[in-house]
SEGU-703631 format. One line per field, with one value per residue (C-alpha): residue number from 1; residue in three letters; x, y, z. Coordinates in steps of 0.1 Angstrom, whole numbers, plus 5000, padded with zeros to 4 digits. Example, Ala and Ser with C-alpha at 12.3 -4.5 7.8 and 13.67 -1.06 7.14 Angstrom:
<atoms>
drenmar: [1; 2] .
fikol: [ALA; SER] .
xx: [5123; 5137] .
yy: [4955; 4989] .
zz: [5078; 5071] .
</atoms>
This chain:
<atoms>
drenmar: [1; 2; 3; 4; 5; 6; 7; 8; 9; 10; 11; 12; 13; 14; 15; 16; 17; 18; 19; 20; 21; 22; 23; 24; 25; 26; 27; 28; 29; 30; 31; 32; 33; 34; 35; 36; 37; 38; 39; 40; 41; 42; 43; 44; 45; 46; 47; 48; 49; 50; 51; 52; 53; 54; 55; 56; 57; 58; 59; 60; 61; 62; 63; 64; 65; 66; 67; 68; 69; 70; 71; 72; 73; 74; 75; 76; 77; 78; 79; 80; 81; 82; 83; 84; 85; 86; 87; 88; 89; 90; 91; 92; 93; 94; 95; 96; 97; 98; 99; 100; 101; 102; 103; 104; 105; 106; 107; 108; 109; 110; 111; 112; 113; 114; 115; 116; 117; 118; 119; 120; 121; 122; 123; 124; 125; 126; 127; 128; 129; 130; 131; 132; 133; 134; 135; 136; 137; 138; 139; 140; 141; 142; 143; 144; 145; 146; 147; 148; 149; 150; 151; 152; 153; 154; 155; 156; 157; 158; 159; 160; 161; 162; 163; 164; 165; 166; 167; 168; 169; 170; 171; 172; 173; 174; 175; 176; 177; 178; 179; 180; 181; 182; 183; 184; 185; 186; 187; 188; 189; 190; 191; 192; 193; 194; 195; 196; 197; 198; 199; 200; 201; 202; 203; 204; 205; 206; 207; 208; 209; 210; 211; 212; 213; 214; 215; 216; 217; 218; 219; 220; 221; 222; 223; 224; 225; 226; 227; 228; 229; 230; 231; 232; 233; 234; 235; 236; 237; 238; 239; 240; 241; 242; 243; 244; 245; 246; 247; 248; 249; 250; 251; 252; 253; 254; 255; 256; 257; 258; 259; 260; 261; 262; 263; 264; 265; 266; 267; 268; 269; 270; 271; 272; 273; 274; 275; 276; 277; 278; 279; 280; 281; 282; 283; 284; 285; 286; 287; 288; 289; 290; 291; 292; 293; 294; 295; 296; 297; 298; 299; 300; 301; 302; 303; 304; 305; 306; 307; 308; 309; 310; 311; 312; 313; 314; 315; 316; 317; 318; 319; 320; 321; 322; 323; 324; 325; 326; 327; 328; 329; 330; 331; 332; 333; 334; 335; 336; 337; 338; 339; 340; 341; 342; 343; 344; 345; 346; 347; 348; 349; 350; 351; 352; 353; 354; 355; 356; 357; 358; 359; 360; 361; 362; 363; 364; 365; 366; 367; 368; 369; 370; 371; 372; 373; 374; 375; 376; 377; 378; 379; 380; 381; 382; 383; 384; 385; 386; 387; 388; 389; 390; 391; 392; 393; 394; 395; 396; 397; 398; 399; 400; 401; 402; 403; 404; 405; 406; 407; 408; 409; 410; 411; 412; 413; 414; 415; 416; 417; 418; 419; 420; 421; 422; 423; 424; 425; 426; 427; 428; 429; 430; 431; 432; 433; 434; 435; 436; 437; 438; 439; 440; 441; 442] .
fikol: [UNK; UNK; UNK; UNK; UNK; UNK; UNK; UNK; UNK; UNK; UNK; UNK; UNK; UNK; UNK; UNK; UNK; UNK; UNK; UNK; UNK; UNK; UNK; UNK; UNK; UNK; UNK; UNK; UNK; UNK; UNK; UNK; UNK; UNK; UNK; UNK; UNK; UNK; UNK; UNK; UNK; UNK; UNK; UNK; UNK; UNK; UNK; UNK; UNK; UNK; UNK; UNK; UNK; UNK; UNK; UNK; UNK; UNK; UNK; UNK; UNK; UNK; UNK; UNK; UNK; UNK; UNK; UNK; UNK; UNK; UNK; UNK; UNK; UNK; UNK; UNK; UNK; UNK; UNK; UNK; UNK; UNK; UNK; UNK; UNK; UNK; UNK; UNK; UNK; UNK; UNK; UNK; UNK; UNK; UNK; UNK; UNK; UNK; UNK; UNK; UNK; UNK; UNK; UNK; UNK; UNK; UNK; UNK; UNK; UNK; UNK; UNK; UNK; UNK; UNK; UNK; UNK; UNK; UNK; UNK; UNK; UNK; UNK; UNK; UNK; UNK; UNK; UNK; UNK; UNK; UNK; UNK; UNK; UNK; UNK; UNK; UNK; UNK; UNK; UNK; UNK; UNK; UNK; UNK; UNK; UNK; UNK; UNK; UNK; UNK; UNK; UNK; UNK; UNK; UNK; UNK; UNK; UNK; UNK; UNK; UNK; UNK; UNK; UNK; UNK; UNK; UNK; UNK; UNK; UNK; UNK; UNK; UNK; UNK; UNK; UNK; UNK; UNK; UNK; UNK; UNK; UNK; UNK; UNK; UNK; UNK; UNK; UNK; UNK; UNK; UNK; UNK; UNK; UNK; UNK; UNK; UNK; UNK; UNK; UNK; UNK; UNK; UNK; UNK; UNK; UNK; UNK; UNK; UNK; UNK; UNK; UNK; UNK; UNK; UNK; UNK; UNK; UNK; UNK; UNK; UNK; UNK; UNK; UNK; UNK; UNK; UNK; UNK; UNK; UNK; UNK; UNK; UNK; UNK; UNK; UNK; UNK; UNK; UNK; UNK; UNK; UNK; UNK; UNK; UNK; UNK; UNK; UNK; UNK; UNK; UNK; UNK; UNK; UNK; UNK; UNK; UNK; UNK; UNK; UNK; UNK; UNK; UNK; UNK; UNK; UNK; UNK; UNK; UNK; UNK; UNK; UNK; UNK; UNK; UNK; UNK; UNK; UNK; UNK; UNK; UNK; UNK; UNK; UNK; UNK; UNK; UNK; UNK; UNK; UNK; UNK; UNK; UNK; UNK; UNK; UNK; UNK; UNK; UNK; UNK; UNK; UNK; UNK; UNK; UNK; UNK; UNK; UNK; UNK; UNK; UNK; UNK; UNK; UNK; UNK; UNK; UNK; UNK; UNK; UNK; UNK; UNK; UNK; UNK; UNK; UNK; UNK; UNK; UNK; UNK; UNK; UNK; UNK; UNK; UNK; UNK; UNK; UNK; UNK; UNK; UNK; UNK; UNK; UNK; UNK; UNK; UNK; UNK; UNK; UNK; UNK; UNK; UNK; UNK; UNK; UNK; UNK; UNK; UNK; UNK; UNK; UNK; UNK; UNK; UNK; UNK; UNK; UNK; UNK; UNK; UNK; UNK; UNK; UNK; UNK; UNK; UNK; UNK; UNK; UNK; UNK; UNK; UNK; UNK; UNK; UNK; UNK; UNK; UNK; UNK; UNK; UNK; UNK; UNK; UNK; UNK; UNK; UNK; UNK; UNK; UNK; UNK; UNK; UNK; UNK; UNK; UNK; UNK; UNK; UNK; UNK; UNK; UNK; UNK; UNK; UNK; UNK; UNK; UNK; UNK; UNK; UNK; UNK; UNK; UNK; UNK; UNK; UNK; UNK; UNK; UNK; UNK; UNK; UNK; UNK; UNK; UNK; UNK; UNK; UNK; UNK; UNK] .
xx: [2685; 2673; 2689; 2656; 2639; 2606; 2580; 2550; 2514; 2514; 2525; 2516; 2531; 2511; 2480; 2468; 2446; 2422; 2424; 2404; 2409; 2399; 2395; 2391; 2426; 2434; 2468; 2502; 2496; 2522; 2519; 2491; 2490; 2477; 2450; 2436; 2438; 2410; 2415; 2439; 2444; 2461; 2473; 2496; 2501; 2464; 2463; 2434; 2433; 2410; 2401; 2396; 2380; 2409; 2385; 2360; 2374; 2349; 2355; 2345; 2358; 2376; 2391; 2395; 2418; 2451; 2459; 2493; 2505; 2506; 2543; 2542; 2512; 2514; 2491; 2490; 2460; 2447; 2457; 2438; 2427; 2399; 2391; 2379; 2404; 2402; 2421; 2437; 2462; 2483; 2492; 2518; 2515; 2536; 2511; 2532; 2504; 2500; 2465; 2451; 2423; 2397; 2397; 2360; 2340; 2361; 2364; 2393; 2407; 2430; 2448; 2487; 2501; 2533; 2560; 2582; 2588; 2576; 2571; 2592; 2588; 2565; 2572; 2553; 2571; 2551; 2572; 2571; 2539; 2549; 2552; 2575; 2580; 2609; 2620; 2639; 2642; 2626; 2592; 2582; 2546; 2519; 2488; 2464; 2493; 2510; 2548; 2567; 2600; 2618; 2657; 2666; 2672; 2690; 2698; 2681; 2679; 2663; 2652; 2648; 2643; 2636; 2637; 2634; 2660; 2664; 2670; 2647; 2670; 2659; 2683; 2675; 2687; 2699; 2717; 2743; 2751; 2731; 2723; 2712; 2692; 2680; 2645; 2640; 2618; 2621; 2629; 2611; 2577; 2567; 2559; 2587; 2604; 2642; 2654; 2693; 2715; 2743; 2763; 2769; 2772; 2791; 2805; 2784; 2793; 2763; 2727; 2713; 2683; 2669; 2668; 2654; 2654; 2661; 2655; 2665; 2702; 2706; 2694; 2709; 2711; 2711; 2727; 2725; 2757; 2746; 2764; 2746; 2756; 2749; 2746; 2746; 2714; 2726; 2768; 2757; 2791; 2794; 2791; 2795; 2793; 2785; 2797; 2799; 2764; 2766; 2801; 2794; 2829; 2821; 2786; 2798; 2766; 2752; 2755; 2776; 2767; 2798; 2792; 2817; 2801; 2777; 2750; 2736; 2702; 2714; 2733; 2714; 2696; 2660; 2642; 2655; 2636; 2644; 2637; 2655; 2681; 2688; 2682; 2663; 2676; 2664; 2691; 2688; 2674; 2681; 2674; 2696; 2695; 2727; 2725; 2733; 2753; 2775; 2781; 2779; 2751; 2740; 2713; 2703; 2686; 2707; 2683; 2653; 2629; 2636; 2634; 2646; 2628; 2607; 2598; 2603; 2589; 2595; 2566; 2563; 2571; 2602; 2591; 2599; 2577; 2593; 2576; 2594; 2588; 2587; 2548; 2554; 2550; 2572; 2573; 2603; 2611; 2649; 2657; 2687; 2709; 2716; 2751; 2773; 2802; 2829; 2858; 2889; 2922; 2945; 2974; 3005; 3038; 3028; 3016; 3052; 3070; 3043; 3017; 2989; 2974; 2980; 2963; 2935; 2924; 2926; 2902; 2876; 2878; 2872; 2842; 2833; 2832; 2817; 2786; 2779; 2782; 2744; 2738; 2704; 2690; 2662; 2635; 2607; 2572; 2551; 2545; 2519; 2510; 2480; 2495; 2505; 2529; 2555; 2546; 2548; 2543; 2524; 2506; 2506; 2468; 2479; 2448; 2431; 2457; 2480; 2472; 2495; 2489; 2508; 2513; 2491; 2465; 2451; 2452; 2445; 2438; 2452; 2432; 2442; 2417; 2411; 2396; 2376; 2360; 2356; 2340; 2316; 2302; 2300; 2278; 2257; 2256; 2243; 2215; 2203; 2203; 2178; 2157; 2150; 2141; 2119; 2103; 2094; 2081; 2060] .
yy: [2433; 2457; 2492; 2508; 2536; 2527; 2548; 2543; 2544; 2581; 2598; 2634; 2648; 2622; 2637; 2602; 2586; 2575; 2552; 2544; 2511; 2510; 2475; 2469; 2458; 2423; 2423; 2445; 2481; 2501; 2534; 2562; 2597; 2629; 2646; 2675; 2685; 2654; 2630; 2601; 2571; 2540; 2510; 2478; 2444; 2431; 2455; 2477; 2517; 2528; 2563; 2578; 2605; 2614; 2631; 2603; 2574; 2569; 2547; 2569; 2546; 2514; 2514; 2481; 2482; 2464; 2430; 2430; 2441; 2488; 2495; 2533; 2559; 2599; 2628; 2653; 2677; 2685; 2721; 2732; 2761; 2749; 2721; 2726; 2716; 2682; 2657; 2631; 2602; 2578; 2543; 2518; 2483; 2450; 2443; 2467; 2491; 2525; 2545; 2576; 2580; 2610; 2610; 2632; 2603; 2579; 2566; 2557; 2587; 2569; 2534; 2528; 2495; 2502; 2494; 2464; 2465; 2474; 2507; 2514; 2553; 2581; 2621; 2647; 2677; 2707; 2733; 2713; 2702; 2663; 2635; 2610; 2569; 2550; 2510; 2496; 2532; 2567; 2581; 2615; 2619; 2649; 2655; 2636; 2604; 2611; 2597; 2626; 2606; 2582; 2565; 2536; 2507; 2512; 2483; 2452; 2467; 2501; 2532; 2527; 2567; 2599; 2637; 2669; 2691; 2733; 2742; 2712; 2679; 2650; 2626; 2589; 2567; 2533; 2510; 2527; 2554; 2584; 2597; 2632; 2640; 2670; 2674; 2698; 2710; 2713; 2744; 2743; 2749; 2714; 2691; 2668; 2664; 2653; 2635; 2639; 2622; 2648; 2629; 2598; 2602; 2569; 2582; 2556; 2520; 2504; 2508; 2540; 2534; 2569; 2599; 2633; 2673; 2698; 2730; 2742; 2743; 2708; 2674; 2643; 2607; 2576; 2539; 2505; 2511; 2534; 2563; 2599; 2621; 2655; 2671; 2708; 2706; 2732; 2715; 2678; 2682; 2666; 2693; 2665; 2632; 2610; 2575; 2563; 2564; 2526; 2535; 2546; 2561; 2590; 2595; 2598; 2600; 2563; 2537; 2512; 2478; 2450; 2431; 2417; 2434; 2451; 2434; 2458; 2456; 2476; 2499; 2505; 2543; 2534; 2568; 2602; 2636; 2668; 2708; 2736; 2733; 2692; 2661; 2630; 2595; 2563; 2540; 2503; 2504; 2545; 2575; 2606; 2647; 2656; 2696; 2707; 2736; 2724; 2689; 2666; 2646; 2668; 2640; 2607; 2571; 2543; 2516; 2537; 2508; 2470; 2466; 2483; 2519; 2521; 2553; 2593; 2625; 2663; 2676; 2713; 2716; 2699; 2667; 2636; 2604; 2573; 2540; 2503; 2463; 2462; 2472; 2501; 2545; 2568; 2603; 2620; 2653; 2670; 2690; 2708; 2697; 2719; 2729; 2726; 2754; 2744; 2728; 2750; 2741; 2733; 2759; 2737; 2749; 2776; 2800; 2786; 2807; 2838; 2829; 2826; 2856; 2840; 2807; 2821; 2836; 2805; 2794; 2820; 2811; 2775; 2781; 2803; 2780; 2752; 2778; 2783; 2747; 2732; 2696; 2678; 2647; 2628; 2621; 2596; 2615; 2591; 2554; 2539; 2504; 2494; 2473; 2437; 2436; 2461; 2496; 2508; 2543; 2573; 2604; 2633; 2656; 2680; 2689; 2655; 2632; 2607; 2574; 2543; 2513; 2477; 2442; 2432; 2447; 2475; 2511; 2530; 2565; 2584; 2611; 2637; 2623; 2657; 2673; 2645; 2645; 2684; 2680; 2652; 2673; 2704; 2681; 2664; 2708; 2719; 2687; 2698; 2730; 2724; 2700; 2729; 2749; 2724; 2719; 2754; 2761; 2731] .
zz: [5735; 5708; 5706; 5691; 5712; 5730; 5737; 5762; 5763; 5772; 5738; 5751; 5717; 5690; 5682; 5662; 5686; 5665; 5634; 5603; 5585; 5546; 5532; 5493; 5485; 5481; 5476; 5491; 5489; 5481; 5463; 5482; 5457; 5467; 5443; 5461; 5495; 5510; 5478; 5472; 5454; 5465; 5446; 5444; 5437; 5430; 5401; 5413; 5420; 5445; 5454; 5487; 5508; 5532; 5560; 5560; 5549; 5522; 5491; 5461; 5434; 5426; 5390; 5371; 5340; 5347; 5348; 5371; 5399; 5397; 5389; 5392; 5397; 5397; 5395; 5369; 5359; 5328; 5317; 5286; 5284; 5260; 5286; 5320; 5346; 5358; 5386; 5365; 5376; 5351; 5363; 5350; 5354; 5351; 5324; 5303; 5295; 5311; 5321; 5323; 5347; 5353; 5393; 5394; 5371; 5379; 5346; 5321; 5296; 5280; 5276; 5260; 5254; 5229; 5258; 5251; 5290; 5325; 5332; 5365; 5371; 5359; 5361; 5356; 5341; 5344; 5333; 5294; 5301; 5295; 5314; 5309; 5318; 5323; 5320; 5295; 5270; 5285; 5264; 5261; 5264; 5255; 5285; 5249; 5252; 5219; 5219; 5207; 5213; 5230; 5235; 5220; 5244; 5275; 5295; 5308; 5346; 5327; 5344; 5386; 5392; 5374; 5387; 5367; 5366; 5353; 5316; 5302; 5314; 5337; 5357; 5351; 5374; 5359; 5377; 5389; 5367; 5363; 5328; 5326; 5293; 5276; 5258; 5229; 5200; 5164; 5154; 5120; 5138; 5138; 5173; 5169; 5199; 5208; 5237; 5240; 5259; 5274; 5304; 5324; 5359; 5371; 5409; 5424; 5438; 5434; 5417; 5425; 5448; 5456; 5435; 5450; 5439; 5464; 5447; 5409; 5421; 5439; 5435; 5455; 5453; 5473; 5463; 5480; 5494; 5512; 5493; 5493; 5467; 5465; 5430; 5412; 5393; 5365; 5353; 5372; 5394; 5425; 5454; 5484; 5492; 5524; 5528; 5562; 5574; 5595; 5606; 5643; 5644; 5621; 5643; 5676; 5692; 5685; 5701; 5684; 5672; 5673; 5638; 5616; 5587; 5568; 5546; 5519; 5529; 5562; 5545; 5509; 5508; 5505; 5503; 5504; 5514; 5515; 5527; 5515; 5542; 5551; 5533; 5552; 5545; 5556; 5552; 5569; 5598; 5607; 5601; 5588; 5583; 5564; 5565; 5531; 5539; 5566; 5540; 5573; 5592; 5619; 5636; 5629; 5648; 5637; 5648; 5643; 5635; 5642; 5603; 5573; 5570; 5533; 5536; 5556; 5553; 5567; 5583; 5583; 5618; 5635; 5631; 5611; 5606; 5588; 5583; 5580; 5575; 5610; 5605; 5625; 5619; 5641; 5648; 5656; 5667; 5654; 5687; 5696; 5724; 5753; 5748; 5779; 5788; 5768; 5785; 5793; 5770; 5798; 5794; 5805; 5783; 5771; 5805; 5815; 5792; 5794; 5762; 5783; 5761; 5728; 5747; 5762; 5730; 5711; 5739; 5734; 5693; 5702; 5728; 5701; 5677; 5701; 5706; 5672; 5662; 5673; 5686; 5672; 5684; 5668; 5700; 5695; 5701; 5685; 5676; 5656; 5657; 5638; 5607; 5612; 5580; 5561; 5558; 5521; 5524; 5537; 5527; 5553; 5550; 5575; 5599; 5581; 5594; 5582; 5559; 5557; 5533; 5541; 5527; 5551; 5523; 5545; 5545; 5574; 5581; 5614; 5630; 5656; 5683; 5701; 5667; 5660; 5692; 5686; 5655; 5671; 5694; 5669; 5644; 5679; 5687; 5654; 5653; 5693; 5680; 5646; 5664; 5696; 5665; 5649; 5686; 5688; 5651; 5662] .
</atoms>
């Protein structure tokens, strides 16, 4: 019998009732980019990039320019002050060439094709105004795609993750060490640029699989061995570590699962989140909040999903949603568990001999302690089942909804039924309403 959580028909607390499927794609979807608040792009193996209208599902454009499968895609806006602003994305492809695309025309800016491997990653970094790619050597790039500089050669396996970190450095994940680098400008006035490499990271196992900032003073990694390493953003020390997330032993609260041993797929870190207080971890099959500040797992779902889960996200509120292979998009809720009294230390010994004083404070410090230590629980609220392969990924439009893409080649948008239905009869309303006025000017 399966240990995942079930939920009913009657999901009182999952606003998506209605859904909108968007065909175009003829291949596995699997990267969805925000561009404004109701635009986004998706792309994936069939080499296309389409662009979306998030509130109606409309297609607005379907760009043509690679010839493989999308490796990588990321926003970034053009900031000129000569220029007016405009919505751009860049897209890397197995094809080894990487794109720059105006979002409003729909049109391509630019085109590179100088790599002598797949580009794996792309990064924005805002505060140098730059964006940089990673496979095989990391490039520096200007927002008109001049190379100002790159490494040489790295390794075969090249660069799986990039994050930007204070005082001009990135973190590049590769293989299993992480390499932080610094980026710099001439001093003699001119635009040469410098990429310097300044430390090797090599705390973790196994290749680095998930690479996430938290603020300007943390960052935090994931590996396939299910290692999470938290990380000072400003000396790259090691602040904490968590290693044990299948052991059921170290999370007393989940039900254990008799196995002889652990396969890496159900232990490798396969996407990591994060607010300002806890990071979110899908590793395996479960979910994960390790609370930053108290260096421990505070909730998690073991057997969240039936299959690994790809992808998770913090909503503002409370709530969580993760997707997984199983096809499947969940909704969970972190709640706090209602504490009970705390159980009496039984005095024995020492009320014998006349210390039940010393004793019965001890017991205040511990029910003390027990109150100010909070319970959470993950609860399943929601479950959406619309896909019929592996969810990639998802995008989160607030008010808007939710959109998903698959293998199974489909995206599809979620909507908060009772504000559709409200928005229906406002637009049926406002069309009454001009035709009695057309009626009576008649």
């Amino acid at each position: 019998k399966s240990s995942v959580q079930t939920i009913g028909e009657e999901q009182i607390q999952n606003p998506y009732t209605e859904l909108l499927v968007l065909k175009g794609h003829q291949d596995i979807v699997r990267f969805l980019v925000q561009i404004d608040d109701c635009r986004f792009a998706s792309a994936g193996d069939d080499g296309i990039i389409f662009l979306w209208n998030a509130q109606t599902g409309e297609k607005l454009y379907e760009l043509h320019g690679h010839t493989h499968k999308i490796t990588a895609i990321a926003p970034f806006s053009s900031s000129d002050v000569t220029e007016e602003k405009s919505d751009l994305i860049i897209t890397a492809s197995a094809d080894r060439t990487v794109i720059v695309w105006d979002c409003t025309s729909g049109r391509q800016v630019q085109k590179v094709s100088c790599f002598h491997s797949t580009v794996k990653c792309l990064t924005v970094l805002q505060r140098l105004n730059v964006w940089l790619s990673g496979g095989s050597d990391l490039c520096v790039w200007n927002r008109k795609l001049d190379l100002l500089c790159k490494t040489s050669h790295l390794t075969d396996a090249g660069i799986s993750a990039l994050v930007e970190l204070p005082k001009s450095c990135v973190a590049a994940a590769v293989g299993r060490e992480l390499i932080i680098f610094r980026l710099s400008t001439s001093n003699n006035g001119s635009e040469d640029w410098n990429i310097l490499e300044v430390k090797r990271l090599v705390d973790h196992q196994d290749n680095i699989s998930s690479l996430v900032s938290v603020n300007d003073l943390t960052f935090v990694t994931g590996s396939h061995l299910g290692e999470l390493i938290v990380w000072d953003a400003l000396d790259w020390t090691k602040q904490a570590s968590e290693c044990n997330f299948w052991d059921s032993s170290v999370h007393p609260d989940v039900q254990p699962e008799i196995k002889l041993s652990q396969s890496p797929h159900e232990t490798s870190v396969q996407h990591l989140t994060s607010d300002e207080e806890c990071v979110f971890a899908a590793v395996g099959k479960g979910i994960y909040v390790y609370n930053l500040q108290m260096k421990r797992v505070i909730a998690c779902q073991r057997t969240a999903h039936d299959s690994s889960v790809l992808h998770i996200e913090k909503l503002p509120n409370r709530q969580l949603i993760s997707c997984s292979e199983d096809g499947s998009v969940r909704i969970w809720e972190l709640r706090e568990k209602q504490q009970l009294p705390a159980e009496p230390i039984p005095t024995g010994f020492f009320n014998m001999w006349g210390f039940g004083r010393a004793n019965k404070q001890a017991n205040q410090a511990a029910k003390k302690m027990q109150e100010n230590t909070p319970v959470y629980f993950l609860e399943l609220v929601g479950d959406l089942i619309g896909h019929s392969s592996a969810v990639q990924m998802f995008l989160y439009f607030g008010e808007l909804g939710l959109a998903t893409c698959s293998a199974d080649h489909l995206i599809i948008l979620w909507k908060d039924g009772e504000r559709e239905s409200s928005l229906r009869s406002l637009t049926l309303f406002k069309k009454l309403a001009q035709n009695g006025d057309l009626q009576l000017k008649l």
